[in-house]
C-alpha positions in Angstrom: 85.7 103.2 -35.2 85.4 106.5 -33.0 82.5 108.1 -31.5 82.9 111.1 -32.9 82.3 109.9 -36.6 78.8 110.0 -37.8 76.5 107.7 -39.9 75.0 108.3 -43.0 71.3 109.7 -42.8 68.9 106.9 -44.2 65.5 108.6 -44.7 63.0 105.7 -45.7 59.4 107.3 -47.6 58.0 103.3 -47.0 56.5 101.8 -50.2 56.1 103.6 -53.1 52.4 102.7 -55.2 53.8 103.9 -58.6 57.0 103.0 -60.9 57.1 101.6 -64.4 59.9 99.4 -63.4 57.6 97.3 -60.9 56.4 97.9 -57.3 58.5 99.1 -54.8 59.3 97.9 -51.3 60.8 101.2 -50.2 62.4 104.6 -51.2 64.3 107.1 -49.8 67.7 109.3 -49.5 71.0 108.0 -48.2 72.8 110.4 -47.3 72.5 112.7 -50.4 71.4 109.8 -53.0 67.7 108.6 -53.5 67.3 104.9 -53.5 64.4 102.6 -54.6 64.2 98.7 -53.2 62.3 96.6 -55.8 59.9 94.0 -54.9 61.7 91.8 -57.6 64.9 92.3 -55.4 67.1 95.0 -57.3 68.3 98.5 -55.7 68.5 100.9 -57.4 70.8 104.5 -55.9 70.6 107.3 -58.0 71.6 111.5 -58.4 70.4 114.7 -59.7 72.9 114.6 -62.4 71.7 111.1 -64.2 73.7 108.7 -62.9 72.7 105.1 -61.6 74.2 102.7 -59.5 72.4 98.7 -60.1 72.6 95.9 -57.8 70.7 92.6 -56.6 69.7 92.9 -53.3 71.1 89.9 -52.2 74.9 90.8 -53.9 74.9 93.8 -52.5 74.3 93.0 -49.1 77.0 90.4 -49.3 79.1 93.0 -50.9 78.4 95.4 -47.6 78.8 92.8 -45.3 82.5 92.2 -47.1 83.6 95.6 -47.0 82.4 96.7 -43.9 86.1 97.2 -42.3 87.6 98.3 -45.2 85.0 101.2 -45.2 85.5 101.8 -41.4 89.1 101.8 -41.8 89.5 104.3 -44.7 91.4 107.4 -44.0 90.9 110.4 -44.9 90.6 110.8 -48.7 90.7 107.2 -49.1 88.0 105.5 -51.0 86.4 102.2 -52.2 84.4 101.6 -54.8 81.6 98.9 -55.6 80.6 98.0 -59.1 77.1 98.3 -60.2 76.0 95.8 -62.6 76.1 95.5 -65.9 76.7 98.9 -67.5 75.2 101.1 -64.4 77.4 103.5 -62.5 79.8 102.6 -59.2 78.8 103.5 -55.9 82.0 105.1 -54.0 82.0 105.5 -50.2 85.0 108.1 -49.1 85.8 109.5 -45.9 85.6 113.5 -45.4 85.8 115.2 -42.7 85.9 112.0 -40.7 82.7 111.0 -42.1 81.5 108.5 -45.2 80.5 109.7 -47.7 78.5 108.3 -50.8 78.5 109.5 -54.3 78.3 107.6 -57.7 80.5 107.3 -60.1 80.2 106.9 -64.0 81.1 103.6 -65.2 84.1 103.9 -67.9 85.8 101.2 -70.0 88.8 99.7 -68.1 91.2 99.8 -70.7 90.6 103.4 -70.8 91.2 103.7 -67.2 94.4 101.5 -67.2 96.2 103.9 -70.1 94.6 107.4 -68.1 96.5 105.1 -65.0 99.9 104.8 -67.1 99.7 108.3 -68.5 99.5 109.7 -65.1 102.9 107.3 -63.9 104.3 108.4 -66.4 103.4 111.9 -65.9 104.7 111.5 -62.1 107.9 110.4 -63.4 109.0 112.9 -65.7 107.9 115.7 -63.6 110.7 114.2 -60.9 113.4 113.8 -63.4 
């Protein structure tokens, strides 16, 4: 990875008293996403705009540890996504600008996304022939 590529800002606040979902170990921004660490072991990323990205501590960390090349060696443009659980939202990481950047994405039924997939290819092709 070069030099010249920054990281993205982790602002922690510490604990946090107050939350109907249970106490909290830690909160904070990443980059432009809040985040909350349960004490029961669950992250939680979240927007402005609603969306929520769900994870157990311990996956995701094996998750980043996993994907930490494949993140340093995306291009520019390039993505990669990482599920959320259950029915929560994705958390993409894409390079800009030579930096990562992190932004959630709404979770949609794969089936959906495989015909929006085929439509598209076949889109592609008839705008060649």
């Amino acid at each position: 990875m070069s030099k010249d590529r920054k990281v993205i800002p982790l602002i922690s606040k510490g604990r946090k008293l107050l939350s109907n979902d249970g106490p909290i170990d830690d909160h904070g921004m990443i980059g432009n996403l809040k985040y909350e660490v349960y004490r029961r072991g669950v992250i939680h990323i979240f927007d402005d705009r609603g969306h929520k990205f769900k994870k157990n501590s311990e996956a995701f960390e094996d998750v980043m540890d996993e994907i930490q090349s494949i993140i340093e060696d995306l291009q520019e443009g390039q993505n990669h996504t990482i599920l959320g659980s259950g029915d929560n939202d994705h958390l993409v990481f894409t390079r800009k600008n030579g930096d990562i950047d992190l932004s959630l994405k709404k979770r949609t039924f794969e089936t959906i996304e495989k015909l929006r997939s085929i439509i598209s290819k076949g889109k592609k092709k008839e705008a060649v022939a």
